[in-house]
Backbone as a ProteinNet text record, in pm:
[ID]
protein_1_A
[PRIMARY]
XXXXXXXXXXXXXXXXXXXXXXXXXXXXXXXXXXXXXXXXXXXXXXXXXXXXXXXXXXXXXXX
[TERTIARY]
675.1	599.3	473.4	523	375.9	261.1	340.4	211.4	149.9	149.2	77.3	19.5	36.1	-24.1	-122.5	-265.1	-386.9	-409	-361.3	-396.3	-523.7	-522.9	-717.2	-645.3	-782.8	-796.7	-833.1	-801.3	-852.6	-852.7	-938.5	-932.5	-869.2	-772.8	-709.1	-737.8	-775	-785.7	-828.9	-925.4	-1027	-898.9	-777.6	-641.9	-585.6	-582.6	-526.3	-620.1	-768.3	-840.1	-843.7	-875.5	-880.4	-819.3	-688	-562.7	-557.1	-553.3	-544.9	-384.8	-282.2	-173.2	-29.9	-14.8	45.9	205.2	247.2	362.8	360.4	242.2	202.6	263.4	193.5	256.5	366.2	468.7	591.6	661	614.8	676.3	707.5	878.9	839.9	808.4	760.5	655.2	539.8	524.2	386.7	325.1	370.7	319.2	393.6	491.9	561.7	707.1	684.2	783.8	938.1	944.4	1090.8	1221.4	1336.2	1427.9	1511	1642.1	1739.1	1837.4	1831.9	1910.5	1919.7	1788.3	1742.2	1795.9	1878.2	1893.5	1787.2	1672.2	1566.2	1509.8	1505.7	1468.7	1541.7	1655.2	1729.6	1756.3	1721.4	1712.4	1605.5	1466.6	1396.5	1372.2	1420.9	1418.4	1507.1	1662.4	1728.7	1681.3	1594.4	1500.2	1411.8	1303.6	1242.8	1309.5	1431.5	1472	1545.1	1586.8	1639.8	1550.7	1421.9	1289.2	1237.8	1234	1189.1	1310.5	1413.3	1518.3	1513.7	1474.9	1413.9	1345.9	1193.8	1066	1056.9	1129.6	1139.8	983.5	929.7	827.9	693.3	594.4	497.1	407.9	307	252.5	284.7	264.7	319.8	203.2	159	54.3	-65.3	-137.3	-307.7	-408.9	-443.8	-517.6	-590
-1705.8	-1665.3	-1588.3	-1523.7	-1388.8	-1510.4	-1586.8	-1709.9	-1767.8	-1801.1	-1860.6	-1774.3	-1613.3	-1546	-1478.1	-1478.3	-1386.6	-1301.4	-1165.4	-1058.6	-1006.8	-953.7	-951.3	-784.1	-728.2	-561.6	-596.7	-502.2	-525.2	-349.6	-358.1	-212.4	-244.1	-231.2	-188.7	-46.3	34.8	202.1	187.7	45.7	90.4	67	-6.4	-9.7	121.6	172.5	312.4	435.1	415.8	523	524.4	418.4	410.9	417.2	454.7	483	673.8	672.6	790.4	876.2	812.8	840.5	723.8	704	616.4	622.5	725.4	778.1	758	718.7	735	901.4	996.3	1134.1	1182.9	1119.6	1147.6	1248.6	1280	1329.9	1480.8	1556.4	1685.3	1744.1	1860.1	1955.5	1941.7	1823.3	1820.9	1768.3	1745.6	1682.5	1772.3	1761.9	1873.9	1950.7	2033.8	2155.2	2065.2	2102.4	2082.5	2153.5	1994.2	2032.4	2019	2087	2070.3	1978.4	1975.4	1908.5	1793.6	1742.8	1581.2	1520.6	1393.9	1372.1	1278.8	1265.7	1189.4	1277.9	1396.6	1540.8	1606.4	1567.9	1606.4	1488.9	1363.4	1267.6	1279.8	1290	1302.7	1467.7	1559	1688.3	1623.5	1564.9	1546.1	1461.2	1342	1239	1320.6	1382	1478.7	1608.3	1655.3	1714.3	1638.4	1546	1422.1	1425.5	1347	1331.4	1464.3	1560.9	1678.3	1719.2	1692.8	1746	1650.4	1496.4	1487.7	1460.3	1551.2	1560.6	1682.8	1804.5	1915	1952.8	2100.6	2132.9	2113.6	2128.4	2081.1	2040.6	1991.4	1977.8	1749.1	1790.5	1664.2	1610.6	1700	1661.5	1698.4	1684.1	1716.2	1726.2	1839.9	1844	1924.2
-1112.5	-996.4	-1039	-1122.3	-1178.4	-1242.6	-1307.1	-1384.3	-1231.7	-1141.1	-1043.2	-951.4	-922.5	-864.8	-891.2	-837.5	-908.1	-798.7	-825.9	-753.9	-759.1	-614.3	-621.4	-497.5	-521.3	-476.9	-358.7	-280	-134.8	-59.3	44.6	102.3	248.4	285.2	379.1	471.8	398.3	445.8	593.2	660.5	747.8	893.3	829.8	916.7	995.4	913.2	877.5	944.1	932	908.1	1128	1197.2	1280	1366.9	1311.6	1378	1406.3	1526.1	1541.7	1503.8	1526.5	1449.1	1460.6	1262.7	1256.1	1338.9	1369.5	1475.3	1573.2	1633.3	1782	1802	1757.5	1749.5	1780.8	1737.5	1756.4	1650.8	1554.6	1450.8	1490.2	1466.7	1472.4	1345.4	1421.8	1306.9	1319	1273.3	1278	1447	1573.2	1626.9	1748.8	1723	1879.2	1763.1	1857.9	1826.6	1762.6	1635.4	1621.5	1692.9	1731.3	1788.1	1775.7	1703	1615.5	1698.9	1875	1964	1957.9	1908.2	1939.5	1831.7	1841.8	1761.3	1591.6	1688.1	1634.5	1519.2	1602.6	1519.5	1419.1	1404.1	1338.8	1215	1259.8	1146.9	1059.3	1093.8	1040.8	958.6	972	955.3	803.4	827.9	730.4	601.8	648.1	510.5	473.5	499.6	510.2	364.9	374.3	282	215.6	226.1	150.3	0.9	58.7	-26.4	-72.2	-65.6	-108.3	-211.7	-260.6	-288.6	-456.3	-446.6	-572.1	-627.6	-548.5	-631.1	-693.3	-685.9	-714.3	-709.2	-765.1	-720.3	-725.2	-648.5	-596.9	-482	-438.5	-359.7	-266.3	-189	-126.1	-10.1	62.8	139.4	107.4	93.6	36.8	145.1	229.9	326.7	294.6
[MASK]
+++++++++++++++++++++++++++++++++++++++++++++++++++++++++++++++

């Protein structure tokens, strides 16, 4: 497969950039008050430290 494929670069970003939010702002924390009740909130709260648990320390968002 790799012998017949020629990868070529492309910019996508302008997908992305025009999007006012890829959540449709749903996210808590960042978007409305976290709520330990919900269960949506509480899933994402849990991947969230999931993923933080093995990058150990450092920076993750860059703003």
């Amino acid at each position: 497969m790799d012998a017949n494929l020629i990868p070529e670069e492309v910019d996508s970003s302008f997908l992305y950039e025009a999007m006012e939010s890829q959540s449709d702002g749903c996210l808590p924390v960042i978007y409305r008050e976290f709520d330990g009740q919900r269960r949506d909130h509480f899933a994402d709260r849990g991947r969230v430290l999931d993923f933080l648990s093995i990058l150990g320390p450092g920076r993750i968002l860059d703003f």
